[in-house]
DONU-688756 format. One record per residue (C-alpha): residue in one letter; z, x, y. Coordinates in steps of 0.25 Angstrom, whole numbers, padded with zeros to 4 digits, always signed. Each point is the difference from the previous one (the first is absolute). Example, Ala and Ser with C-alpha at 12.3 -4.5 7.8 and 13.67 -1.06 7.14 Angstrom:
% DONU-688756
a+0031+0049-0018 s-0002+0006+0014 
//
This chain:
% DONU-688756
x+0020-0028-0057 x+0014+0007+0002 x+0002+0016+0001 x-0012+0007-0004 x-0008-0010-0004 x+0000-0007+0014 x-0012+0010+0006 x-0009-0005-0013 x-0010-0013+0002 x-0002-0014-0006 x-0014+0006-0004 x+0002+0013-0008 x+0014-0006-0006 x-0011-0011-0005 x-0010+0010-0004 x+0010+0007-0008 x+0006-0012-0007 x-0013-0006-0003 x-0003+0014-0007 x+0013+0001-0007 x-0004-0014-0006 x-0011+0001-0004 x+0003+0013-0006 x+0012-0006-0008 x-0009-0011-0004 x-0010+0010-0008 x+0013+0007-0005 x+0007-0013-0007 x-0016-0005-0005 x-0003+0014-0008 x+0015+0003-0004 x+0004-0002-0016 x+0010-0009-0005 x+0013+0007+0000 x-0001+0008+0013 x+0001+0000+0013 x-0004+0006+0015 x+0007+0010+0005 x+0009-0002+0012 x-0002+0009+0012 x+0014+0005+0007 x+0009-0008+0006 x-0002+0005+0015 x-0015-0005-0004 x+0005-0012-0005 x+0009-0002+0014 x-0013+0004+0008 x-0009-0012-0009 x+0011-0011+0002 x-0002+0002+0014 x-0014+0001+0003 x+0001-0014-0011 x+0010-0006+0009 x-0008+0004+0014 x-0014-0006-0003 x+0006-0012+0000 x-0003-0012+0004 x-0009+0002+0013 x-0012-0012+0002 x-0011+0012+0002 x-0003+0008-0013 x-0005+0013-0003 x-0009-0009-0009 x-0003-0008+0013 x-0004+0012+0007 x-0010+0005-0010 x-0007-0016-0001 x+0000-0001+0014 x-0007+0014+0003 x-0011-0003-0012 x-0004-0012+0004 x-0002+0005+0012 x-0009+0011-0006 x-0006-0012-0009 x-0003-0009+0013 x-0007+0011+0008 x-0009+0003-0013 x-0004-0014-0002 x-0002-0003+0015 x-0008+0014+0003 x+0009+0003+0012 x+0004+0014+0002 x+0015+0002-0004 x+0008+0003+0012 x+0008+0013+0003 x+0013+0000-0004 x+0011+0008+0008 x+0013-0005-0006 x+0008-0012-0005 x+0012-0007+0003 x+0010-0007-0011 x+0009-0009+0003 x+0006-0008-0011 x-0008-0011+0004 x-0013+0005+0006 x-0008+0011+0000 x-0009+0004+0013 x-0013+0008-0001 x-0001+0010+0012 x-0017+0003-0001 x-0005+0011+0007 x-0010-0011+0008 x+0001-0014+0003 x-0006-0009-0010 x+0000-0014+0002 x-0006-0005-0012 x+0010-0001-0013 x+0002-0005-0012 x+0007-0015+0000 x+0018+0001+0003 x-0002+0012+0007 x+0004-0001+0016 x-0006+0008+0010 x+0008+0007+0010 x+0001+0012+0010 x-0015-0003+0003 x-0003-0002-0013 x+0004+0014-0003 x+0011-0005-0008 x-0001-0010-0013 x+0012-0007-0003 x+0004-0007-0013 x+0012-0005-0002 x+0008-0006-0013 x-0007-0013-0001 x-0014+0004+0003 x+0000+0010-0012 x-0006-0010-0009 x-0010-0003+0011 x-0005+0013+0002 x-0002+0003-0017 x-0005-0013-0001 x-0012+0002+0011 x-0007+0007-0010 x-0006+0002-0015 x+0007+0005-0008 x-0005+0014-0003 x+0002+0014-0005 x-0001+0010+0015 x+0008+0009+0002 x+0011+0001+0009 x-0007+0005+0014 x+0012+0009+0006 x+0005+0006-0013 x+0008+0011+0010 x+0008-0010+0005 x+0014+0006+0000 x+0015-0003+0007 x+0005+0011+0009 x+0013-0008+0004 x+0005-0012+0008 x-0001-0006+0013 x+0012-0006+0008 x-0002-0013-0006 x+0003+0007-0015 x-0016-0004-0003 x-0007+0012-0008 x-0012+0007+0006 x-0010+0005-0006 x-0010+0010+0004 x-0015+0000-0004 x-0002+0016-0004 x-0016-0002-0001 x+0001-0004+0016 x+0011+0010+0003 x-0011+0012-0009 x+0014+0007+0003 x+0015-0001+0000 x+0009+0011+0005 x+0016-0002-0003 x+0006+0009+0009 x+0014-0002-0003 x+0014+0008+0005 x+0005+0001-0014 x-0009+0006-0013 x+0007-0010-0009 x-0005-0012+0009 x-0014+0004+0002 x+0001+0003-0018 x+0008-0014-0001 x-0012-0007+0009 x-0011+0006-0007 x+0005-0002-0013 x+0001-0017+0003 x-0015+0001+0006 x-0003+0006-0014 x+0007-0007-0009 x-0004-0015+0008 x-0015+0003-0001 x+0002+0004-0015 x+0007-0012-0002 x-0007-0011+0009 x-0010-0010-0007 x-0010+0000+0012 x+0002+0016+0000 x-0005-0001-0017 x-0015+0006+0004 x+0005+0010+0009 x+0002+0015-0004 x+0010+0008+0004 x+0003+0016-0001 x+0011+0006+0003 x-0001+0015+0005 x+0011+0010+0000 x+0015-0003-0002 x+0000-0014+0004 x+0005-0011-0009 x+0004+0009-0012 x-0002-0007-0015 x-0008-0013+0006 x-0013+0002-0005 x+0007+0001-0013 x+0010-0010+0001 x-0010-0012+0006 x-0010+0007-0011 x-0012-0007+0005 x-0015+0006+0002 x+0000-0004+0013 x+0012+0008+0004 x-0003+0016-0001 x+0005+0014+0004 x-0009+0011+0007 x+0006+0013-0004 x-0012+0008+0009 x-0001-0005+0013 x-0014+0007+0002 x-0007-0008-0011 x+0007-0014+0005 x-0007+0004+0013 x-0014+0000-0007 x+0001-0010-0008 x+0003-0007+0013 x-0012+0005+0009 x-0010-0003-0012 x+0006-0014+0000 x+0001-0002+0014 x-0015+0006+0002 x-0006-0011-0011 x+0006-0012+0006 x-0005+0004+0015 x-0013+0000-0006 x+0000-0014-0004 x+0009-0006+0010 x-0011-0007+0010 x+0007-0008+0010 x+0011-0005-0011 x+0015+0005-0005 x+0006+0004-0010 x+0008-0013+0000 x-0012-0008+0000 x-0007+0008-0012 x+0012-0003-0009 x-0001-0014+0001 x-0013+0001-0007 x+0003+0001-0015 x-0012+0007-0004 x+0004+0009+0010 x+0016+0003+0001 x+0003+0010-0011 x-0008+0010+0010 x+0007-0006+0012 x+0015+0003-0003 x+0008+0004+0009 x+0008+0013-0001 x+0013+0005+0005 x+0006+0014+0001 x+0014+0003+0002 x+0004+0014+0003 x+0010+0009+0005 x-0007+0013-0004 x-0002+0009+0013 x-0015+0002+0002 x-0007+0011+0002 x-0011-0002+0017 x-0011+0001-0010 x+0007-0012-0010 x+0003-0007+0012 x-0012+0000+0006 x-0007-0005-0012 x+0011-0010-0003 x+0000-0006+0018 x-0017+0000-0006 x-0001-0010-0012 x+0012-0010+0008 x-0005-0003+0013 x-0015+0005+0000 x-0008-0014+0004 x-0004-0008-0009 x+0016-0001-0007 x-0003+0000-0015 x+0013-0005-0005 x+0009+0012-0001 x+0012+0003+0007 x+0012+0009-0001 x+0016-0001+0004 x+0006+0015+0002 x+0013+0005+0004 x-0006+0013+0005 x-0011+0001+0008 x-0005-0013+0010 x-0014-0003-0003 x-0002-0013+0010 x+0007-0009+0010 x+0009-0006-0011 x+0012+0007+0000 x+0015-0008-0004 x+0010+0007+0005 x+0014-0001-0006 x+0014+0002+0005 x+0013-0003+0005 x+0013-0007-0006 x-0004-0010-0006 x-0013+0005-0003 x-0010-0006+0009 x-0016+0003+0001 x-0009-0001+0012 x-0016-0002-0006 x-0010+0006+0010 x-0011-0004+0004 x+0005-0016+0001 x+0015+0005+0006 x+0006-0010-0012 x+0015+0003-0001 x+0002-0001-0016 x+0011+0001-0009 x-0003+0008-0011 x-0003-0001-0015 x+0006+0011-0008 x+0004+0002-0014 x+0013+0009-0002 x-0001+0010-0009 x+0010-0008-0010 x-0011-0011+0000 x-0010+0007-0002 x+0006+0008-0011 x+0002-0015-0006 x-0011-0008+0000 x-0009+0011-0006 x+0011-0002-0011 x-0002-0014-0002 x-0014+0004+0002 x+0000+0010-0011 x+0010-0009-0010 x-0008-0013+0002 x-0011+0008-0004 x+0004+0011-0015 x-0004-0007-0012 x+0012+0005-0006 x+0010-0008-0004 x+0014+0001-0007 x+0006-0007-0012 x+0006-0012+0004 x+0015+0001-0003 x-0001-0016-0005 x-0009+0003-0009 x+0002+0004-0017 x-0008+0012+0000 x+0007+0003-0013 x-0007-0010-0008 x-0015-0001-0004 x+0000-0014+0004 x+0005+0003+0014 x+0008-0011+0005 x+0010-0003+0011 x+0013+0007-0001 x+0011-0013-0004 x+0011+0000+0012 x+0011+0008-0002 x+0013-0007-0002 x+0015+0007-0001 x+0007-0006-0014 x+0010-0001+0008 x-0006-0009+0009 x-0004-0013-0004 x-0015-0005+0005 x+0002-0009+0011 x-0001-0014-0002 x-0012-0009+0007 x+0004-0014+0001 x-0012-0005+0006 x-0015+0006+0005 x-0006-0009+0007 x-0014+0005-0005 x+0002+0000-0016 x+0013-0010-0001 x-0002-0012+0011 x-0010-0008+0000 x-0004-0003+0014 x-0010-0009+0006 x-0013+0005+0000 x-0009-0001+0015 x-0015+0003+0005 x-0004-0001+0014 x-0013-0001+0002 x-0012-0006+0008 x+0003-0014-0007 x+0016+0001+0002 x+0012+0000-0009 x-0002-0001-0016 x+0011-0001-0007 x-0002+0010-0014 x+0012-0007-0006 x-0006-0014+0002 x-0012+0003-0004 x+0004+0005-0014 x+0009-0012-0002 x-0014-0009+0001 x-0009+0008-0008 x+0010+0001-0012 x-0014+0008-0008 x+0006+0012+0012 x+0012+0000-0005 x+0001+0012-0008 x-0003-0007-0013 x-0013+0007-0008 x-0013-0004+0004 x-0009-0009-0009 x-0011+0009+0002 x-0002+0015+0003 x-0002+0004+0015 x+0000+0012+0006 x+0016-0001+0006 x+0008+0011+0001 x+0014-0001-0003 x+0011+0012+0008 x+0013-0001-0005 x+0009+0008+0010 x+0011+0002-0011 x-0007+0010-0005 x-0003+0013+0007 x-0012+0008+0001 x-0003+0013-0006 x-0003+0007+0014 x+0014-0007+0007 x+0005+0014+0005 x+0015-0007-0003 x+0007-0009-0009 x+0000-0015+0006 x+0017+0000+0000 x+0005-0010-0010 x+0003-0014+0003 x+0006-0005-0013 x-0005-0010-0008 x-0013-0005+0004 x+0000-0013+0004 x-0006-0012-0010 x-0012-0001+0010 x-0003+0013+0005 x-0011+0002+0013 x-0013+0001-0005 x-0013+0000+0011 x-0014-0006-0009 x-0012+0000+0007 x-0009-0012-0005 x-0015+0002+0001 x-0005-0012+0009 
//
């Protein structure tokens, strides 16, 4: 993508327009005749258009992404093998590679095994494979803290498994980069299907207006950091206790099980206290793991740390000495897609200037025309005025509509003998809901186009 968009992902410019569409979607259902949706601003109309134009056409989906990683999730449940640890993946636009904490050389079918078997492969073609290996079933998704934290070399997107990491510090040279790569972790994982059962709290000044903006239950602000900390020992002590020789991964897959298994992220730039970050060092890397972890821009609470610099901006992940090119989102974007975010989401709505809101009948306003302007004059529509031959292509090949009226004369148009249950649509004629006046054609012609659906 060009200027400040370029440092942005395929994956959260995807979660943000699947949430702006579905947003505009319940907007258009529940709006009354005679209005319409507001339009957010035109730099977040720019900042849409180009996140539109970037998700383009690439073989490997975000929708691809989430199937893949649930059916893996689904194949482990019905098999009774233990889910494998998952450190990161990599996505290329036609393959994704599974880097596994272990080797594990048993998989679902269309997955190749390499790095020995440390590393699941599926590429384009084998996606269908791998969903199809399994029944269909409701799991959830098995690393829903799955998150992008930049490019390779290659341009492929890499993302990070937080639950593995437990901790992510971002130690970055410029404040405004470690707020801009936060800020894309948060908003990715908000916006992600396979991150949908994960909850997310945000703590201290990070990501400003988010929780508001995605408006989501899962998605939630802590305004006293002691209380968070709490919550969180409570949580992570219950969860030890009934852990056994499992994962929080594996619980989850379990559906009478996974609404206590979720996975929890914190993303923080709040300076803690020795006693705070004690407590918080504690509940993320005490053995057993219970599913939380935490990305900070203060303190370092483990090995991860991405550090982030130089011109062009340029990160080094420790502990795996991965050179990354990192995901950021400017402030301008940011500003943006909570716009979008916020318009795709108001039930308000405004008159629709087409619209007779003078009248108590409300109908389309006519289109204005300048007396001294005559109307234009259409000499011919192909749709209402030239007849043209009529085609269907189907399993049994051509059929000729035109041809088929001429030898069944009772098709014709003429009355039927007998009532049926056929419905007539004369296209003359508009409806009551048309939002504007059909433009005029002149006279009708003596055989205006009309559909009739026969019963059969």
């Amino acid at each position: 993508m060009p200027g400040i968009y370029a440092s942005v992902g395929l994956l959260l410019t995807a979660g943000v327009v699947t949430s702006v569409n579905w947003r505009r979607r319940r907007q258009l259902a529940e709006r009354k005749r005679g209005q319409r949706i507001p339009s957010p601003s035109e730099t977040a109309q720019r900042t849409e258009t180009v996140m539109r134009a970037a998700g383009a056409q690439t073989v490997v989906t975000i929708s691809h992404l989430d199937q893949v990683l649930r059916s893996i999730g689904a194949w482990c449940a019905q098999t009774g093998l233990q889910l494998p640890g998952l450190t990161a993946a990599r996505v290329a636009d036609d393959r994704i590679d599974l880097l596994l904490t272990t080797p594990s050389p048993r998989c679902p079918e269309g997955i190749s095994l390499a790095a020995d078997d440390s590393v699941w492969t599926i590429t384009a073609s084998d996606v269908d494979t791998v969903i199809d290996s399994v029944e269909p079933t409701a799991v959830a998704a098995p690393w829903p803290a799955l998150v992008t934290l930049g490019r390779d070399g290659a341009g492929a997107h890499i993302l990070i498994n937080l639950e593995a990491a437990a901790t992510l510090h971002i130690n970055a040279e410029d404040p405004a980069d470690a707020r801009a790569i936060i800020a894309a972790i948060a908003m990715e994982l908000g916006m992600s299907p396979w991150a949908s059962e994960l909850n997310i709290t945000l703590a201290g000044t990070v990501c400003p207006g988010l929780e508001l903006a995605l408006d989501h239950p899962t998605l939630t602000r802590a305004d006293d950091i002691d209380n968070l900390l709490a919550l969180l020992e409570d949580r992570a002590a219950d969860r030890r206790a009934y852990m056994a020789d499992s994962s929080a991964g594996q619980k989850r897959l379990d559906p009478d099980l996974a609404d206590g298994w979720g996975a929890e992220v914190i993303l923080t730039d709040q300076l803690l206290t020795e006693e705070q970050d004690q407590r918080l060092a504690a509940i993320l890397t005490a053995l057993p793991r219970v599913g939380i972890a935490a990305v900070t821009t203060t303190q370092a609470q483990g090995d991860w740390t991405f550090t982030v610099g130089g011109e062009p901006r340029v990160g080094h992940l420790e502990p795996q000495d991965w050179r990354i090119t990192p995901q950021l989102v400017p402030q301008q974007v940011y500003d943006d897609t909570l716009e979008l975010l916020e318009t795709s989401a108001t039930t308000d709505t405004n008159p629709a200037p087409w619209w007779d809101h003078d009248t108590s009948t409300g109908r389309p306003l006519p289109d204005p025309v300048s007396e001294s302007t005559p109307p234009a004059t259409i000499t011919a529509l192909p749709t209402t005025l030239t007849r043209q031959p009529l085609s269907l292509t189907g399993l049994v090949g051509d059929i000729d509509l035109d041809e088929f009226i001429r030898s069944h004369p009772e098709t014709d148009g003429s009355e039927p003998s007998e009532p049926t249950d056929q419905i007539d649509l004369d296209t003359a004629v508009p409806g009551p809901d048309t939002p504007i006046d059909l433009p005029d054609s002149g006279d009708s012609p003596p055989d205006p186009p009309m559909m009739r659906i026969l019963r059969t």
